[in-house]
C-alpha positions in Angstrom: -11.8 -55.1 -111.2 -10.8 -51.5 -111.4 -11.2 -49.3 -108.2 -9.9 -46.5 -106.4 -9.1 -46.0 -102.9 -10.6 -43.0 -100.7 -10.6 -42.1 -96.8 -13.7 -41.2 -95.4 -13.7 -38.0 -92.7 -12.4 -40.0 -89.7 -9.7 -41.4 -91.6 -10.7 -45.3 -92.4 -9.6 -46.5 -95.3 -12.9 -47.3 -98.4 -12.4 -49.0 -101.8 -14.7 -47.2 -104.1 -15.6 -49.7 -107.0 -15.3 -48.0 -110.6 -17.0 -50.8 -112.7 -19.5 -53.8 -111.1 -19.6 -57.1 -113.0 -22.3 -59.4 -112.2 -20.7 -62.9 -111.5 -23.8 -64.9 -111.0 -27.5 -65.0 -112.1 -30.3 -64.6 -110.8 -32.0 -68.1 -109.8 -35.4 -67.2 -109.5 -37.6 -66.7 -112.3 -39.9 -63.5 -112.8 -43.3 -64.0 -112.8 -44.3 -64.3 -116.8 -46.5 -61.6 -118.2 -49.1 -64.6 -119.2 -50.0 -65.6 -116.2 -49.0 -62.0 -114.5 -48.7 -61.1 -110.8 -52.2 -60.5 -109.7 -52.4 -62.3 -106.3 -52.9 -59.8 -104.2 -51.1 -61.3 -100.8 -48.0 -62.0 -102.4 -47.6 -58.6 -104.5 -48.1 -57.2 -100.4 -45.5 -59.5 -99.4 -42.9 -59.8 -102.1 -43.4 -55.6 -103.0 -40.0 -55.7 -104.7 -41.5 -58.0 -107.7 -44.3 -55.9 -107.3 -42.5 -52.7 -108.5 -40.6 -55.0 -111.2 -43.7 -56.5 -112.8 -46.4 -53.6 -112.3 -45.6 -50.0 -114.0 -48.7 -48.8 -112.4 -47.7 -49.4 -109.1 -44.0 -48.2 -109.7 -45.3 -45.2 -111.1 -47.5 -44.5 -107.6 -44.7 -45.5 -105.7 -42.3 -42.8 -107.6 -45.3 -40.0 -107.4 -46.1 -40.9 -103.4 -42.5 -40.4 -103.0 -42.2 -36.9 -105.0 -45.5 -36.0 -102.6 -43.5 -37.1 -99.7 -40.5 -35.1 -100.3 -42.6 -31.7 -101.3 -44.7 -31.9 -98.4 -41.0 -32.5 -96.3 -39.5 -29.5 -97.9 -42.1 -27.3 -97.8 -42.8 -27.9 -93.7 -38.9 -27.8 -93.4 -39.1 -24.0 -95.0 -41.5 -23.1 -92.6 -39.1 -24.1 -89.5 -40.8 -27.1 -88.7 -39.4 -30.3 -87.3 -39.3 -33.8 -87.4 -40.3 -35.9 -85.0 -39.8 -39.6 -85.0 -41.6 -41.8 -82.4 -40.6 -45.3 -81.0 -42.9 -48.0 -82.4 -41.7 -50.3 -79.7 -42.7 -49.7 -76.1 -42.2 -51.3 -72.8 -45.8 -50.6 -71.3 -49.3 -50.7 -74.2 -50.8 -47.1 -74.0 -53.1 -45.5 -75.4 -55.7 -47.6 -77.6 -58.3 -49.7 -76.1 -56.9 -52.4 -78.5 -55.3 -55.7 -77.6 -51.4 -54.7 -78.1 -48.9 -56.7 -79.7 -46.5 -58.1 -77.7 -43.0 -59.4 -78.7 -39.5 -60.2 -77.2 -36.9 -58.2 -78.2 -33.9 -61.0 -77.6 -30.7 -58.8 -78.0 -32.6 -56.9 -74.8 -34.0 -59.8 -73.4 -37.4 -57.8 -72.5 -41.0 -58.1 -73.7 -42.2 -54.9 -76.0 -45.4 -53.8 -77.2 -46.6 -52.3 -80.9 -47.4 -48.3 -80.5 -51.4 -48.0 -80.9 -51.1 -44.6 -81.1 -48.5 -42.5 -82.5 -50.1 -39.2 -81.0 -49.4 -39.7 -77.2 -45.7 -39.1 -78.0 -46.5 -36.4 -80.2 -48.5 -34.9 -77.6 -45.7 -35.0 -75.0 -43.4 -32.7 -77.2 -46.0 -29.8 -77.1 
């Protein structure tokens, strides 16, 4: 393997790799182009195939991305910000919805699913 050696700004030590050999193959099959990947609930679920088997939906993924990044830009010119907002709550607020509720085990507490993304936006003005 040929690499190099680098330290990062706080001084650690990184190996950058110059060349990648693949040691091992893949073990799962694509989908063939016979048959094709047309069932809808695993395209949603396995979205990396998806993009492998389907130029169509590569090709939206790469132009939602390019819109994305404009729109990003352009606000970003203009002196906006951007403002992320927890999905995760300890209290449901907002929507009249039955909230999701999961346990976060690293906190050992019990969370909810946002509703609505606009009652933290809302506190910022």
């Amino acid at each position: 393997a040929v690499v190099s050696t680098q330290s990062t700004g706080k001084g650690e030590l990184s190996i950058i790799p110059q060349e990648v050999h693949n040691l091992t193959p893949c073990l799962h099959m694509l989908p063939t182009l016979h048959y094709g990947f047309k069932d809808k609930e695993t395209r949603f679920r396995q979205r990396y195939l998806d993009l492998i088997m389907n130029e169509d939906v590569r090709q939206k993924f790469y132009t939602r991305s390019k819109i994305i990044n404009y729109i990003r830009k352009y606000l970003d010119n203009l002196g906006f910000l951007e403002e992320e907002t927890p999905m995760m709550n300890m209290a449901a607020g907002g929507a009249t919805a039955k909230p999701f509720v999961t346990h976060h085990i690293d906190l050992n507490m019990d969370l909810c699913l946002r509703g609505a993304p606009e009652l933290f936006l809302k506190m910022l003005v």
